[in-house]
ZATI-851917 format. One line per field, with one value per residue (C-alpha): residue number from 1; y, x, z. Coordinates in steps of 0.02 Angstrom, whole numbers. Layout:
N
pos = c(NUM;...)
north = c(Y;...)
east = c(X;...)
up = c(Z;...)
//
This chain:
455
pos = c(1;2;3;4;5;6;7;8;9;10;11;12;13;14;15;16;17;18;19;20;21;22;23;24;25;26;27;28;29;30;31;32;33;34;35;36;37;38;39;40;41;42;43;44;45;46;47;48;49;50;51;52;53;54;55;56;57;58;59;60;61;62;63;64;65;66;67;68;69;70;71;72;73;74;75;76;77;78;79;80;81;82;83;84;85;86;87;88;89;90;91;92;93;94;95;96;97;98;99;100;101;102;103;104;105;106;107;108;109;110;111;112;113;114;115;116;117;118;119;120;121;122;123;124;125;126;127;128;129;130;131;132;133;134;135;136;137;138;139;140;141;142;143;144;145;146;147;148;149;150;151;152;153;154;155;156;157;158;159;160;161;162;163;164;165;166;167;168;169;170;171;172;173;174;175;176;177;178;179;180;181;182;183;184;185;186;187;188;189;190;191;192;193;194;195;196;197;198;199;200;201;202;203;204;205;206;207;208;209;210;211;212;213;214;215;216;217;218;219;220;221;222;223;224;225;226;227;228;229;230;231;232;233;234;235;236;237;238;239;240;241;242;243;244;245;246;247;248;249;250;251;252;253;254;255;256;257;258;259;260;261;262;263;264;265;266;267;268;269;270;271;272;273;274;275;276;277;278;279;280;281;282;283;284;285;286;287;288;289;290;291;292;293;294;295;296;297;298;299;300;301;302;303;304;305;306;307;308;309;310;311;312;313;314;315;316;317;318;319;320;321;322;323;324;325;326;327;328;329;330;331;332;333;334;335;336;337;338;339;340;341;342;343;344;345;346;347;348;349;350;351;352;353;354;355;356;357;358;359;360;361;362;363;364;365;366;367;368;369;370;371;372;373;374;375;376;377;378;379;380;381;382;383;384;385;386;387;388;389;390;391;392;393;394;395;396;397;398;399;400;401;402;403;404;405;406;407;408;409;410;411;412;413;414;415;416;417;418;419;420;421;422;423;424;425;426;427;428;429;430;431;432;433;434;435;436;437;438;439;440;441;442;443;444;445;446;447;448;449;450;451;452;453;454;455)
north = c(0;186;291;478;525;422;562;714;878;948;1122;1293;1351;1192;1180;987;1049;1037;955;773;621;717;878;1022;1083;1234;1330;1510;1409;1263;1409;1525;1360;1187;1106;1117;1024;900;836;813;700;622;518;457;345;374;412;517;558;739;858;947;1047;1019;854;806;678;572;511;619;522;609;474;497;315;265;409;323;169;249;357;192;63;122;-57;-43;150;215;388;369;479;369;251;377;269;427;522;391;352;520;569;706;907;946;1097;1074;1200;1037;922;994;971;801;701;632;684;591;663;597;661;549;391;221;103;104;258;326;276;359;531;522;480;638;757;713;693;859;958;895;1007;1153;1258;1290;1434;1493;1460;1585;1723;1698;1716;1856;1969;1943;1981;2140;2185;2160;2258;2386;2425;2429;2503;2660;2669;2600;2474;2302;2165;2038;1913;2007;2074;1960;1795;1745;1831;1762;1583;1620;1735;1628;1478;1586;1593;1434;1350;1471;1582;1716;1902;1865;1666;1736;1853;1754;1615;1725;1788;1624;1542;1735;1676;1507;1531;1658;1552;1686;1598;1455;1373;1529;1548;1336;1364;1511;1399;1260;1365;1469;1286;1254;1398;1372;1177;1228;1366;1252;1099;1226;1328;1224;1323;1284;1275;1155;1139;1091;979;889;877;807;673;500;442;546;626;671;842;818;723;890;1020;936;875;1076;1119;1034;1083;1272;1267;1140;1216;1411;1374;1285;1382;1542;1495;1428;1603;1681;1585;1599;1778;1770;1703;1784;1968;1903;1772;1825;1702;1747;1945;2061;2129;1960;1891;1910;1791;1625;1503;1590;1592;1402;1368;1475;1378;1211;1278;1309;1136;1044;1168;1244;1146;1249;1127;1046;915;832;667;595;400;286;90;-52;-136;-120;-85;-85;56;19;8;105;40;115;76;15;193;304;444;456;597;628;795;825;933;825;691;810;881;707;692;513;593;742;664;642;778;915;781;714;749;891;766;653;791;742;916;852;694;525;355;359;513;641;819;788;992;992;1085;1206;1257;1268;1360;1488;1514;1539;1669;1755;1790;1806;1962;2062;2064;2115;2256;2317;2268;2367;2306;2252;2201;2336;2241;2140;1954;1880;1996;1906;1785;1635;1586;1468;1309;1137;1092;1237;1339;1510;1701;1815;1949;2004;2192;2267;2422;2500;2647;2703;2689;2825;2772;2793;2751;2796;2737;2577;2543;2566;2433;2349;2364;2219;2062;2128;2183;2066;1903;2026;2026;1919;1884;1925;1873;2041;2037;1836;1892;2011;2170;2216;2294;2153;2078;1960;2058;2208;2113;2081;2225;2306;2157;2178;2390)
east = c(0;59;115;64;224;222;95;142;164;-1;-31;29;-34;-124;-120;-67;118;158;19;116;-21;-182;-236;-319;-462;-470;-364;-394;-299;-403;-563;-475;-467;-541;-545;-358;-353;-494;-411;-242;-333;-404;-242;-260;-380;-581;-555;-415;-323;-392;-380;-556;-485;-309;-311;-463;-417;-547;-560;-636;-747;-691;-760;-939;-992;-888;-996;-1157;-1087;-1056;-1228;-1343;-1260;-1313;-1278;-1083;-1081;-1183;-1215;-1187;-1047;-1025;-910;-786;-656;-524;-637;-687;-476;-457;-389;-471;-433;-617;-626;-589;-721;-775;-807;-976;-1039;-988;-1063;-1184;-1367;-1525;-1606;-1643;-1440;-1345;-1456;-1470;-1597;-1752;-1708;-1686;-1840;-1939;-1853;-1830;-2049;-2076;-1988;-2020;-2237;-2216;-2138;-2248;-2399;-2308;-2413;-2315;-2439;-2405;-2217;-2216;-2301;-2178;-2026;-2124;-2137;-1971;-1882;-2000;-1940;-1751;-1736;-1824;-1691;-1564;-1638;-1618;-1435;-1403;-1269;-1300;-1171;-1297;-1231;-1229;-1384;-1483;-1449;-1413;-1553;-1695;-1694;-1672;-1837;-1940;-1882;-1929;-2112;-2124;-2073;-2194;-2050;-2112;-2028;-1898;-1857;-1829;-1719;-1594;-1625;-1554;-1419;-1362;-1353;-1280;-1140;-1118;-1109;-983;-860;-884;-885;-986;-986;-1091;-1176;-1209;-1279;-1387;-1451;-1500;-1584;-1695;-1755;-1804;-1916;-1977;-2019;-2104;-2186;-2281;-2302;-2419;-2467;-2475;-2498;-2520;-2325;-2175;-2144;-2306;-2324;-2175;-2240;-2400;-2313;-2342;-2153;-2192;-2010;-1953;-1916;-1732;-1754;-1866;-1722;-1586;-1703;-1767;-1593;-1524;-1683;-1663;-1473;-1429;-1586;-1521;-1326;-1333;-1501;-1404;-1275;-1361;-1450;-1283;-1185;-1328;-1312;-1159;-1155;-1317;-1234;-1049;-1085;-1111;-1228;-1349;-1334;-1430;-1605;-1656;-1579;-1724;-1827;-1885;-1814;-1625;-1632;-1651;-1525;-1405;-1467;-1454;-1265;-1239;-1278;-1169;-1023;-1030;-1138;-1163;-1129;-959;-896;-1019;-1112;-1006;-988;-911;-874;-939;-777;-624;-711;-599;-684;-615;-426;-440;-464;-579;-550;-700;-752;-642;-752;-768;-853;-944;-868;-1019;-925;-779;-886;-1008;-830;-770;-697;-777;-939;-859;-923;-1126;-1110;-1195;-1354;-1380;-1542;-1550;-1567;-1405;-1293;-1258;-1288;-1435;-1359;-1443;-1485;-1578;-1511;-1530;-1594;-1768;-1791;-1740;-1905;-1944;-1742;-1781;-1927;-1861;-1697;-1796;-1906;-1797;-1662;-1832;-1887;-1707;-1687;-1868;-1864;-1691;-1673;-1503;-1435;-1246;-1091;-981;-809;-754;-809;-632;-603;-749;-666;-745;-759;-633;-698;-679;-882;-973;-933;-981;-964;-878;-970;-1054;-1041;-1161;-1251;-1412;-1507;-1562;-1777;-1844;-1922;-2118;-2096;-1936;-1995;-2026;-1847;-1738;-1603;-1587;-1373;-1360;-1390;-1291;-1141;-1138;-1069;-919;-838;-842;-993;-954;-1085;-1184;-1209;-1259;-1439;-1482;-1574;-1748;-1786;-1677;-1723;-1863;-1970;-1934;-1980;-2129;-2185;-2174;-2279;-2423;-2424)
up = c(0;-43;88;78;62;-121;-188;-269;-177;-143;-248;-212;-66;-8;174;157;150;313;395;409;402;407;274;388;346;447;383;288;139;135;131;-23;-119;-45;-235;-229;-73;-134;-295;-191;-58;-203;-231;-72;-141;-110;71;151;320;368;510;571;710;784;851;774;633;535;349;216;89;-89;-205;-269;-268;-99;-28;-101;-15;144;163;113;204;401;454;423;457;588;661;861;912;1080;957;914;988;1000;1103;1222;1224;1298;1130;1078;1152;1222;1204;1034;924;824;951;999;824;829;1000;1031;1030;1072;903;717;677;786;820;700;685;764;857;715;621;792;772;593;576;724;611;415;476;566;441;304;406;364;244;104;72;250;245;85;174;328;192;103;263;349;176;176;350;305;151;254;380;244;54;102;126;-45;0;116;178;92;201;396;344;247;206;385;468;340;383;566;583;470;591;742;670;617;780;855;958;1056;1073;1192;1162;978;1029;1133;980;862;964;1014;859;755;887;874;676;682;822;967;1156;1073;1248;1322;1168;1182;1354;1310;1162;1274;1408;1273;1190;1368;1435;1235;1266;1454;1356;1233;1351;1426;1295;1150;993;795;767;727;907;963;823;869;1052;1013;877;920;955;1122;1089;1270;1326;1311;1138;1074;1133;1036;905;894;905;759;640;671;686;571;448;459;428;276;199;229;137;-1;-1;5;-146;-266;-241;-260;-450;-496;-472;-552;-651;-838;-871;-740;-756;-843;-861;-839;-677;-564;-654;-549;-671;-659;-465;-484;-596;-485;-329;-431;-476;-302;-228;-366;-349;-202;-101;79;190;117;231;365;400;528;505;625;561;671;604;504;351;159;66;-101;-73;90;263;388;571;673;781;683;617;417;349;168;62;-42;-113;-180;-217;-325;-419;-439;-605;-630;-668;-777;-932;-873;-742;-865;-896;-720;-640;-534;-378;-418;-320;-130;-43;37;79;25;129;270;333;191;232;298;262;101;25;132;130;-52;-53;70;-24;-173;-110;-18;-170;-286;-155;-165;-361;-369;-253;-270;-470;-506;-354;-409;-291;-231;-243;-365;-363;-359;-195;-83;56;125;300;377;459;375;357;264;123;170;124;269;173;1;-14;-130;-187;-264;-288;-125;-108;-16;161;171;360;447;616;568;472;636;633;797;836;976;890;720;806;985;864;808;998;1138;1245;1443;1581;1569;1364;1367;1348;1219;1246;1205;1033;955;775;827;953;820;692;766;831;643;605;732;673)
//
């Protein structure tokens, strides 16, 4: 068997360089150019040695069919974090950033079999009562009230101020979150997306899906919470708070994103500019670009073997984790001649198996919407910086914007009062969170947001 050392020198720039064994993947280089890193690890066979966080090692699926293999065979690789053999070695740093993405949960994410099937049945039968009628008018009105605060300045970061606030309010309504619950939801999760004192942010998280759990177990109300309550699997309180946790953060991350990168190409991308880029059917082909190319959510799915396992040339130990790159395995050049003619569904960004995206639609529908909403009511908006000068995010599982500068004619505000921009929540991720900011103030997005709602 080859050795890594019996591949060529990763490219210019690649962050494998110096890494020894393992590639990082959290590196500002890996982020500038992850396709450089993937077809290097891609002579590693269809599975290769990577670094999450320092210390954190596991085996990046690169292959498109060994990722298949992987995703629809939950008997060989299952989802329970409690067989990570490193971490229950002592192994692996703790207060690593990665590791809390990784345990174990007691929701549909991290559980196999007939756990599974319980939490998987609780959440795809509750979100199919969402309304998709309703769900538009929730998109339609927060994208209202966000353009408001910003169209009449006549620039936007369409990221900051956008893209990762639209998901999160329209998940605020439709798990039925009232003023102040949204409030701290938002904040919480603005930090844990942006790395600031996650474990603060964490706790804050855990305590506001809490009082939000007590709130409907006694107030039950025509929302996804409730609905999950009253489901049949009788999902216990501590299964609904990480199995609420995961939909909203889990849902918001990658749909923001998604949001964010078909902006991206629609406003630099010749063939989506021009008079006729805010037209339904482009938005769709930039979204469908986007989840090939530049699928959101890059690297995740965390696999553990239930024994030494040869993937095609390349051994798997039993509890090491192995995680899918959809976005490798989408780029892989096997498919390079059929890639243009595959159905829109043959790319992995929503997963596949057992445990693909169970909120695939209404991400879709929302990311449609919300881009739809911008280019109709800000139609010459263009990006303020050139396209090649936009940086991405470091971390080794998404593929996201840090920002997406852009600019428009300013539109003249019929109501001033109602456009004020609530500072907290937009500018508490950007430094660290001490004891007295962990809660945010009153007249934050949510309770803002709906009190411009109510009149």
């Amino acid at each position: 068997m080859q050795s890594p050392s019996d591949f060529p020198a990763p490219p210019p720039g690649c962050p494998a360089h110096d890494s020894g064994k393992s590639v990082p993947l959290y590196t500002p280089e890996f982020a500038a150019d992850p396709n450089a890193v993937y077809e290097y690890l891609r002579q590693f066979g269809p599975a290769a040695p990577v670094e999450l966080s320092p210390g954190v090692e596991a085996s990046l699926v690169t292959d498109y069919a060994a990722a298949l293999h992987v995703l629809q065979n939950p008997e060989t690789f299952v989802r329970d974090a409690r067989r990570w053999r490193a971490l229950n070695a002592g192994e692996v740093p703790l207060d690593s950033a990665i590791v809390p993405m990784m345990l174990y949960r007691p929701n549909s994410l991290y559980s196999d079999g007939a756990e599974h099937m319980r939490h998987r049945q609780a959440v795809t039968e509750t979100f199919a009562k969402i309304d998709t009628h309703r769900l538009s008018r929730h998109v339609d009105r927060v994208s209202d009230y966000l353009i408001n605060q910003f169209n009449g300045r006549g620039r936007v970061d369409l990221v900051a101020d956008y893209a990762q606030l639209v998901p999160l309010l329209v998940f605020n309504e439709l798990f039925g979150c009232p003023a102040e619950l949204g409030d701290q939801l938002v904040y919480s999760i603005s930090c844990l997306m942006d790395g600031v004192e996650a474990d603060k942010a964490m706790e804050l998280l855990t305590e506001t899906l809490m009082e939000l759990v007590a709130l409907k177990r006694a107030q039950p109300g025509d929302d996804v919470t409730s609905w999950l309550m009253r489901h049949p699997s009788r999902l216990t309180d501590e299964e609904l708070i990480s199995e609420i946790m995961t939909l909203i953060g889990g849902g918001a991350e990658p749909t923001q994103n998604l949001i964010g990168n078909a902006l991206r190409l629609l406003l630099s991308d010749e063939k989506y500019a021009g008079d006729q880029h805010g037209a339904s059917l482009l938005v769709e082909d930039a979204i469908n670009d986007v989840l090939w190319n530049n699928p959101p959510i890059a690297n995740w799915a965390g696999h553990y073997p239930v024994y030494d396992v040869d993937l095609s040339g390349t051994k798997l130990n039993a509890g090491d984790p192995v995680l899918i790159s959809f976005a490798a395995a989408n780029s892989d050049p096997s498919l390079s001649t059929s890639r243009q003619t595959l159905s829109k569904r043959a790319h992995l960004a929503w997963g596949a198996g057992p445990h693909a995206c169970p909120a695939k639609d209404p991400a879709l529908l929302i990311s449609v919407l919300t881009i739809e909403k911008l280019l109709n009511r800000l139609p010459d908006i263009e990006l303020s910086v050139p396209a090649s000068s936009l940086s991405w995010r470091p971390g080794p599982l998404h593929r996201a914007l840090t920002a997406l500068p852009a600019r428009f004619t300013p539109v003249r505000k019929e109501n001033p009062a109602a456009s004020h921009f609530p500072s907290d929540v937009r500018s508490a991720p950007k430094t660290p969170v001490t004891e007295q900011q962990r809660r945010p103030q009153k007249g934050t997005f949510w309770s803002g947001f709906l009190s411009w709602w109510k009149g």
